[in-house]
C-alpha positions as CSV (number, residue, x, y, z in Angstrom):
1,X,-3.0,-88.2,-22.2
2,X,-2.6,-84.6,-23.8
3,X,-6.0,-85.6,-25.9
4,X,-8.0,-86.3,-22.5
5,X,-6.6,-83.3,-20.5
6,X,-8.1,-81.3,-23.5
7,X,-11.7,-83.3,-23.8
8,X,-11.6,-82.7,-19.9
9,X,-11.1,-79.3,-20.2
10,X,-14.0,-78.4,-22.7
11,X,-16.3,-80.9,-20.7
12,X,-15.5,-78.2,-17.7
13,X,-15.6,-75.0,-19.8
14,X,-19.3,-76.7,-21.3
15,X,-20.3,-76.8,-18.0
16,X,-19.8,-73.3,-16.6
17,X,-21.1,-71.7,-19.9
18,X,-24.3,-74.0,-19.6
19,X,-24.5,-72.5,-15.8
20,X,-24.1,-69.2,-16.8
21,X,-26.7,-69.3,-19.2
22,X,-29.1,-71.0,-16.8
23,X,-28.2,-68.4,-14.1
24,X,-29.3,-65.4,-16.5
25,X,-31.9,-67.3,-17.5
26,X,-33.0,-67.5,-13.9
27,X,-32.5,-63.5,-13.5
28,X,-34.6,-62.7,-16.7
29,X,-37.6,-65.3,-15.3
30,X,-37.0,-63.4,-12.2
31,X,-37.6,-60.1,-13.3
32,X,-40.8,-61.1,-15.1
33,X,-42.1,-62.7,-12.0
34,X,-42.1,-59.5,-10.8
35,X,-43.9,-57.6,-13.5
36,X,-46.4,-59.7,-12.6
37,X,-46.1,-59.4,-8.6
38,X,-49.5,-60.1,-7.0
39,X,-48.7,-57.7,-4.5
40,X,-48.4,-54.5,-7.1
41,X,-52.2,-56.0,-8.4
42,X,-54.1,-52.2,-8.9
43,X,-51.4,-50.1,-8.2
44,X,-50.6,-46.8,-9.5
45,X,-46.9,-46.9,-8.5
46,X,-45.2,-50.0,-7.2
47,X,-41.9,-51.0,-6.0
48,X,-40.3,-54.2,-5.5
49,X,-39.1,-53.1,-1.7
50,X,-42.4,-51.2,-0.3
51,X,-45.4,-53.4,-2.3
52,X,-48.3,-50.0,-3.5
53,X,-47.7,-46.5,-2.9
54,X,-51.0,-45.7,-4.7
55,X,-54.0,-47.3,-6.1
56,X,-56.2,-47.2,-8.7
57,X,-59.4,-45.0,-7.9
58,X,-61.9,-47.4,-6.6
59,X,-59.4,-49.9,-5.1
60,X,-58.2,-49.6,-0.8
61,X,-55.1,-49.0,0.5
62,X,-54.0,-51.6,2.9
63,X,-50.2,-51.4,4.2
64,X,-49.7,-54.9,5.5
65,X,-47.1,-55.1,8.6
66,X,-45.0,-58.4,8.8
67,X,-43.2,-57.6,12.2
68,X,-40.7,-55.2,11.4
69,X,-41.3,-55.0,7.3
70,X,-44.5,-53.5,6.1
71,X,-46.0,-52.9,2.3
72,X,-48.9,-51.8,0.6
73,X,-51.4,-53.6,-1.2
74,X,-54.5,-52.5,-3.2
75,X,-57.4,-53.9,-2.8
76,X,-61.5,-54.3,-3.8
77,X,-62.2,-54.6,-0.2
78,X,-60.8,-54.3,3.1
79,X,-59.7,-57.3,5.2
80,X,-61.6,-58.5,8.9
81,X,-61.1,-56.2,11.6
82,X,-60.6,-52.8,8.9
83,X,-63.2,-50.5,7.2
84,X,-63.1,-48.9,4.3
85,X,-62.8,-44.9,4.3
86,X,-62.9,-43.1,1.0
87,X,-61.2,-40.0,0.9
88,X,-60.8,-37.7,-2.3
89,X,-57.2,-37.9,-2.3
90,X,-56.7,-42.0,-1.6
91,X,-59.1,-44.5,-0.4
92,X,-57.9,-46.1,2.8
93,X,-58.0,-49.7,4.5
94,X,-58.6,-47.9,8.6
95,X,-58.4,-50.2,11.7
96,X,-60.9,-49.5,14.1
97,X,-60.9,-49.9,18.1
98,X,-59.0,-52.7,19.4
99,X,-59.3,-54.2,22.7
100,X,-57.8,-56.8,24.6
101,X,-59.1,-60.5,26.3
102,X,-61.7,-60.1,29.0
103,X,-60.3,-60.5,32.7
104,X,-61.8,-63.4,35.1
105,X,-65.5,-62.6,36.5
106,X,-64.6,-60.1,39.9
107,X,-66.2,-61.7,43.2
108,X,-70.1,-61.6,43.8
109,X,-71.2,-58.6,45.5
110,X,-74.3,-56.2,45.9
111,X,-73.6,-52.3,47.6
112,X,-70.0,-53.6,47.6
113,X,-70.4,-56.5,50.3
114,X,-69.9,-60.1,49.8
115,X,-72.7,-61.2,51.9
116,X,-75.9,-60.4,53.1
117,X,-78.0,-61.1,49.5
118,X,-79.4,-64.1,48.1
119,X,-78.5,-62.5,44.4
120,X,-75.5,-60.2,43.5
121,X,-72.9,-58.7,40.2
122,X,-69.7,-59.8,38.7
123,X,-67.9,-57.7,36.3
124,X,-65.5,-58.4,34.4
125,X,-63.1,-56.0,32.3
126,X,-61.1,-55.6,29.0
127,X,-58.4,-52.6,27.9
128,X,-57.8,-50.6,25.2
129,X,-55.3,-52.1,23.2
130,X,-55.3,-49.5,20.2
131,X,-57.0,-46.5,19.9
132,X,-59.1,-45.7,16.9
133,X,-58.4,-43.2,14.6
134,X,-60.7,-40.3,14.4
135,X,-64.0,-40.0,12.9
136,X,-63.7,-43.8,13.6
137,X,-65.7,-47.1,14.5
138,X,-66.3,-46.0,18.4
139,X,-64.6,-49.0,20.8
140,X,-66.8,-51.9,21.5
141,X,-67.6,-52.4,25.7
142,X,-64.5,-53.0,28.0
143,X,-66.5,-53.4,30.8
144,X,-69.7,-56.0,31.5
145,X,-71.9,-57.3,34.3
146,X,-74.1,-60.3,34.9
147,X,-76.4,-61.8,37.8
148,X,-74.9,-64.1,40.3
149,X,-75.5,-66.2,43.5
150,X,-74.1,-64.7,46.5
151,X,-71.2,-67.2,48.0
152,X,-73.2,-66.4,51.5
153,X,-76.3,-65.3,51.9
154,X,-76.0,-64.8,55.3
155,X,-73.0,-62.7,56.8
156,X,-71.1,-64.4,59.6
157,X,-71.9,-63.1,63.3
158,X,-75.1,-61.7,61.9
159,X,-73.7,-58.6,60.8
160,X,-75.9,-56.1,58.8
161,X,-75.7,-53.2,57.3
């Protein structure tokens, strides 16, 4: 009894000291994983919290936002919808103009009646979701017409202008 209460015993203490050299093990891997961190790629500085604080010379600054968490990131080029903007002290990833989805088409009209023309406008319209920066790409149109067929050419009653 005594003998397998003891065998027991160093079958248990085996096990937690074969754990705790698989969880340091797992700490020291850890740490190296993040030496090699994709995200501090070209950086200057880098910590494990914020990504980049600064880049090497030729490389962009691009501070990422994940909803409420945000980090930087150097990079050869900047992603879709940024420019590039060199600047003696840090090279920067800049967002330019950003505008919403256009609205429906408006209602056919000419000299702001409904009726009357064979031919007329519809304009539709977008908003400024995000200003640009200065010295910036300017914002794109918000604000577009095309040709369309009056609903009735003739106004009811015979009314003209």
């Amino acid at each position: 009894m005594q003998f397998r209460l003891f065998s027991f015993a160093l079958i248990i203490l085996n096990c937690m000291d074969y754990s705790h050299c698989q969880g340091s093990r797992w700490r020291r891997s850890k740490r190296a994983s993040y030496v090699s961190n994709p995200t501090c790629k070209g950086c200057l500085s880098c910590s494990k919290d914020n990504g980049c604080s600064r880049c090497q010379q030729k490389l962009f600054f691009f501070l990422r936002r994940e909803g409420m968490r945000q980090y930087g990131e150097c990079l050869q080029s900047c992603p879709s919808g940024y420019y590039g903007h060199r600047a003696p002290d840090m090279n920067r990833c800049a967002q330019g103009c950003e505008v919403g989805h256009w609205s429906e088409w408006g209602t056919c009209s000419r000299n702001n009646r409904t009726c009357g023309f064979k031919w007329g406008l519809e304009t539709r319209t977008r908003q400024i979701v995000k200003k640009p920066a200065k010295d910036t790409i300017p914002c794109p149109t918000i604000a577009e017409s095309r040709r369309c067929k009056m609903a009735m050419r003739h106004c009811p009653g015979g009314e003209c202008w």
